[in-house]
C-alpha positions as CSV (number, residue, x, y, z in Angstrom):
1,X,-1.1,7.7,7.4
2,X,-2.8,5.5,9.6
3,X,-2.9,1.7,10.0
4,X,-5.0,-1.2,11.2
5,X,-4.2,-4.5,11.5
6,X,-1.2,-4.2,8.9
7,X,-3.5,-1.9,6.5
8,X,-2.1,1.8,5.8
9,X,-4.4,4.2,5.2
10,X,-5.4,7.7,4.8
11,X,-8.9,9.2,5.6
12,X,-10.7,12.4,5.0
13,X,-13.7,13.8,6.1
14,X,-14.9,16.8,4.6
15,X,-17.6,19.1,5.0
16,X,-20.9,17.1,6.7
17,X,-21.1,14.2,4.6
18,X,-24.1,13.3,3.0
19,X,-23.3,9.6,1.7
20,X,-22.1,6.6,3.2
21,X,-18.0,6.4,3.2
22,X,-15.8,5.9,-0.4
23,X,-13.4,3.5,-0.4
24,X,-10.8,4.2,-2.8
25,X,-9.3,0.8,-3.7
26,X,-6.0,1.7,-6.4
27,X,-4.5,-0.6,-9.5
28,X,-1.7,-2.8,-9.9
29,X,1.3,-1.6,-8.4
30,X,0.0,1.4,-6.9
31,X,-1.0,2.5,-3.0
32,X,-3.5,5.3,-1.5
33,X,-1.5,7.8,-3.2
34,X,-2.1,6.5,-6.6
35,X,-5.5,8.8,-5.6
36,X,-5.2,12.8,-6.5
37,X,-5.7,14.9,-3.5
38,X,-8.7,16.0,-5.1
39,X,-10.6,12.1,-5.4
40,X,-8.8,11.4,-2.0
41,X,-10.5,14.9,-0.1
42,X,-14.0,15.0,-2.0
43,X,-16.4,17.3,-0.1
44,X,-19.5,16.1,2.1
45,X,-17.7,12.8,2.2
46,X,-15.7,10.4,4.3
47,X,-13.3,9.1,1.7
48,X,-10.7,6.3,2.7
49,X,-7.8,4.9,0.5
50,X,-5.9,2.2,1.8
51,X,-2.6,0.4,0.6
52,X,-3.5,-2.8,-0.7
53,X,-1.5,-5.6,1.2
54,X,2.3,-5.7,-0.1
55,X,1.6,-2.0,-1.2
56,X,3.2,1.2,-0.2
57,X,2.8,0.8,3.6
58,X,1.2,-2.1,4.4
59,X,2.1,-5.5,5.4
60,X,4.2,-7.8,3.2
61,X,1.7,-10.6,2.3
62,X,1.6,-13.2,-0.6
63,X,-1.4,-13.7,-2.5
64,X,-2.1,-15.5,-5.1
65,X,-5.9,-14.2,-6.0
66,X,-7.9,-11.0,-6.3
67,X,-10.1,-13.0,-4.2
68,X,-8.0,-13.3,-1.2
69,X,-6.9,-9.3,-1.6
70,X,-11.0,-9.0,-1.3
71,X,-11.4,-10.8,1.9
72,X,-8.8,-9.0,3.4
73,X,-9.9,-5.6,2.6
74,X,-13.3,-7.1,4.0
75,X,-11.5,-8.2,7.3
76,X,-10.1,-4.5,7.6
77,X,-13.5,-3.3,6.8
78,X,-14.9,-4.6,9.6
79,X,-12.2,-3.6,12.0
80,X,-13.3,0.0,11.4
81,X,-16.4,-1.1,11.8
82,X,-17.5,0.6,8.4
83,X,-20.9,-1.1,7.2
84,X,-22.3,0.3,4.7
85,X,-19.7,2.0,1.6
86,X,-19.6,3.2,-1.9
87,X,-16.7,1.2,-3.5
88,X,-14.4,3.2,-6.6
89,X,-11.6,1.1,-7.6
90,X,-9.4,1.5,-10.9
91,X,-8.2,-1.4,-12.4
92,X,-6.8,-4.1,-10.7
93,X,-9.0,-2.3,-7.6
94,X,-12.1,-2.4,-10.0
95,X,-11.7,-6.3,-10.4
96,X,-11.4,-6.4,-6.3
97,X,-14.5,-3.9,-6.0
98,X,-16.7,-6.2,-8.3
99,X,-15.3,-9.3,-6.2
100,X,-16.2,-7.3,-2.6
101,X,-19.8,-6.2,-4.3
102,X,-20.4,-9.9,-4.7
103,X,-18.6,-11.2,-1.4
104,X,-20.5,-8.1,0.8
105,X,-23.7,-6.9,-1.8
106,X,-25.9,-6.2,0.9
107,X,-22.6,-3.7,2.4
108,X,-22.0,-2.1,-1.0
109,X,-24.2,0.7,-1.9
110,X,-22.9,2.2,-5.4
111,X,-19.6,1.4,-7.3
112,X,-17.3,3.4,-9.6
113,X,-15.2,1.2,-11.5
114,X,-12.5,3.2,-13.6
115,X,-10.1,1.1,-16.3
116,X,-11.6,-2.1,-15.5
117,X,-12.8,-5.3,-17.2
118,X,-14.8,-8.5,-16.3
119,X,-11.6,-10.2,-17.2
120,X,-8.2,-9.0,-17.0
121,X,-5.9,-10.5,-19.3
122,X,-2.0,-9.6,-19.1
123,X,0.0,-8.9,-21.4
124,X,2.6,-11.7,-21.6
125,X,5.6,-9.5,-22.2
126,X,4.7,-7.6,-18.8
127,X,4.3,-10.8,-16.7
128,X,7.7,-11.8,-18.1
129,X,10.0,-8.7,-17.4
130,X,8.0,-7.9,-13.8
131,X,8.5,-11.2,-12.4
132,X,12.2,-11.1,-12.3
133,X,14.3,-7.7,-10.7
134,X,16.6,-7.6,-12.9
135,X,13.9,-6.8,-16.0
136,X,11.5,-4.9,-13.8
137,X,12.7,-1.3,-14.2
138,X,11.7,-2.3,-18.5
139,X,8.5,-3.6,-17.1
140,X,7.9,-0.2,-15.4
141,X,8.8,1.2,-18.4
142,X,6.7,-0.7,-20.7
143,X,3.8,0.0,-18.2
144,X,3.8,3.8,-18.2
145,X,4.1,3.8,-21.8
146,X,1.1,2.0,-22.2
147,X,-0.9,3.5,-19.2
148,X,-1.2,7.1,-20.7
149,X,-2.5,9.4,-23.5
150,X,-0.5,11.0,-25.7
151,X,-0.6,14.2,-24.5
152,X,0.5,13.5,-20.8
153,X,3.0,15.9,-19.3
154,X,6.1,13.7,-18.8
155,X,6.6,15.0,-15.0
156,X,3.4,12.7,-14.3
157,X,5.0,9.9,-16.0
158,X,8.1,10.4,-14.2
159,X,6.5,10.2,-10.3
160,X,3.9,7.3,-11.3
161,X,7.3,4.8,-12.0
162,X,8.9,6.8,-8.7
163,X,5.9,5.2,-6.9
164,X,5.7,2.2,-8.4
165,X,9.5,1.9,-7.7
166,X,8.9,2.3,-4.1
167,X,7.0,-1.4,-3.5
168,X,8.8,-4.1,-2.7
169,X,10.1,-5.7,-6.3
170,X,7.9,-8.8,-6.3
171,X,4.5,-6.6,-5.8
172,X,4.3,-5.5,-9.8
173,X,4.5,-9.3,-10.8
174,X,2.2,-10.3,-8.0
175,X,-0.3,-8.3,-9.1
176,X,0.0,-9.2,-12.5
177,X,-0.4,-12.6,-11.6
178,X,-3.2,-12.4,-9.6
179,X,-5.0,-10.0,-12.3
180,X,-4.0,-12.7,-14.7
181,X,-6.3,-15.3,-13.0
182,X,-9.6,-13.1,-12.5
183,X,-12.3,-13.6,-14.3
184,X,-15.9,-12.3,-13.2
185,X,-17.5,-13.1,-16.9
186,X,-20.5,-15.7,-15.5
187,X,-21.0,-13.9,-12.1
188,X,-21.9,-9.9,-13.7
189,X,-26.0,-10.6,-13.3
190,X,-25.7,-11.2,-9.7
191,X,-23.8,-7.4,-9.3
192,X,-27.0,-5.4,-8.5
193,X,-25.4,-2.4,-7.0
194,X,-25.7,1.1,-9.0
195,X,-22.5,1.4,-10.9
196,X,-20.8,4.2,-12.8
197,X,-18.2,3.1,-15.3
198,X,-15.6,5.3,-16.0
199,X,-12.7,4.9,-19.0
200,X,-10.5,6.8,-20.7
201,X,-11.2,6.8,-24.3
202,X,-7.5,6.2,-25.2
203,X,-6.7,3.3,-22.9
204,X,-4.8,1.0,-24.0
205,X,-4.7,-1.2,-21.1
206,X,-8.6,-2.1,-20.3
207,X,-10.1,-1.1,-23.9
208,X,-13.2,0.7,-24.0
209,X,-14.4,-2.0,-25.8
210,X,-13.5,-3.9,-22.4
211,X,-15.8,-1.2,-20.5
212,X,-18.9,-1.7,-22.9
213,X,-18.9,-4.9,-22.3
214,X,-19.0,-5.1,-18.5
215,X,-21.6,-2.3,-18.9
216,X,-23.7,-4.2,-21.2
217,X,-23.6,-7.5,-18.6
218,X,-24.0,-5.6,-15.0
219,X,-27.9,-5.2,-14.6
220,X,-27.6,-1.6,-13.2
221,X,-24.6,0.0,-14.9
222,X,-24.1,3.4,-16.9
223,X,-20.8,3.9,-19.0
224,X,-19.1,7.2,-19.2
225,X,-16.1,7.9,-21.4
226,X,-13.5,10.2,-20.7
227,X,-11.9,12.1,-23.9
228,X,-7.8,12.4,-24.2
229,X,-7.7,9.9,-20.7
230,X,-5.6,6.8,-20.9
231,X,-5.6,4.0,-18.7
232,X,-4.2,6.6,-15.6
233,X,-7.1,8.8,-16.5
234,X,-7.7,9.0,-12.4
235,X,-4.5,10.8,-12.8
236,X,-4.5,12.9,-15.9
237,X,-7.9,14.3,-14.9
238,X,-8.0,14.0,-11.5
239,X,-10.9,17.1,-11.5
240,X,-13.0,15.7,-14.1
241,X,-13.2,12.4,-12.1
242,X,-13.4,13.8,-8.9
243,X,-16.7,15.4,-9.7
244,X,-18.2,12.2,-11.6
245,X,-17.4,10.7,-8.3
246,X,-19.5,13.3,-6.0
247,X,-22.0,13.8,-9.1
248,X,-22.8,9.5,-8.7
249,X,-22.2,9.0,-4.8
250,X,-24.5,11.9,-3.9
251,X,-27.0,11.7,-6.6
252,X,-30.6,10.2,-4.8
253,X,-31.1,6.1,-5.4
């Protein structure tokens, strides 16, 4: 793990990449290991996958908006002097990709958005037991029950609320908050950036129907739907994803 002006990160470089560098930008409550080895280490590529600030190992930092998260990541960005990226972010890190596409378009080349929405509404009964410790570990709960498909092995279940337990208790309800306020409805036609949608045809959290629509509204975007994936379809089928992401980042423009 490295780090860079209070930004953790991990990087890989495998192979002799072909692309420009992924950015791996993870959800609500998660960090850079919310990303499978296998998304984190795709070959030909130079993948990086920060911790969000007041994530995993970065620096404690309020925030009130998906905005300022954006500009941040854009201030690291340019401390590692990366110029030109493909941007894959999965839910909360979808909204901040489609923010960065619009803050940076002429940096972004392609963007994978997984479990995302123009608008991310939370559910009231999440925002209420996150933003107090006492009812977090029931907001955890209520958030992993939600987050996958039936048929998930419970062993998963059990280490995404381990790492979601490791952030610093206001992080969940930050997040939340933050996700609360975003709405990119009016700004989609100015996203002009290739863009692969990816959901999980049994998510619960960001509805397919969600998906559709931002598909339907960005000028250059294709919809793919993942069978038996929830909302944590980036870690029920890490494989599947993993080479939709090489298929879309490597594929000619």
């Amino acid at each position: 793990m490295l780090n860079l002006n209070g930004i953790a990160y991990t990087v890989s470089r495998r192979g002799k990449p072909t692309a420009p560098p992924l950015i791996l930008i993870h959800g609500a409550g998660g960090m850079s290991l919310s990303w499978p080895p296998q998304i984190r280490r795709l070959a030909d590529t130079t993948v990086f996958a920060p911790d969000l600030p007041n994530h995993g190992k970065s620096l404690r930092l309020d925030f009130q908006t998906l905005e300022e998260v954006a500009s941040i990541l854009l201030d690291w960005l340019n401390n590692r002097q990366i110029h030109q990226m493909d941007l894959c972010g999965h839910s909360m890190g979808g909204a901040i990709s489609l923010i960065l596409a619009l803050q940076a378009p002429s940096r972004i080349r392609k963007l994978i958005i997984i479990g995302s929405a123009a608008r991310l509404a939370v559910n009231p009964i999440l925002l209420e037991l996150s933003a107090q410790p006492a009812t977090l570990p029931q907001a955890i709960e209520l958030l992993i029950k939600w987050s996958f498909s039936r048929d998930t092995p419970q062993r998963l279940k059990e280490l995404t609320a381990h790492r979601l337990r490791q952030n610093h208790p206001n992080t969940l309800y930050q997040d939340f908050y933050a996700c609360n306020q975003f709405d990119l409805s009016s700004q989609l036609g100015k996203i002009q950036q290739p863009t692969l949608i990816l959901t999980g045809e049994d998510d619960r959290m960001t509805p397919p129907e969600s998906a559709q629509q931002l598909a339907q509204n960005l000028p250059n975007a294709q919809l793919q739907l993942i069978p038996n994936g929830g909302h944590m379809v980036v870690l029920e089928q890490p494989d599947e994803i993993a080479q939709r992401l090489w298929a879309f980042c490597h594929q000619p423009q």
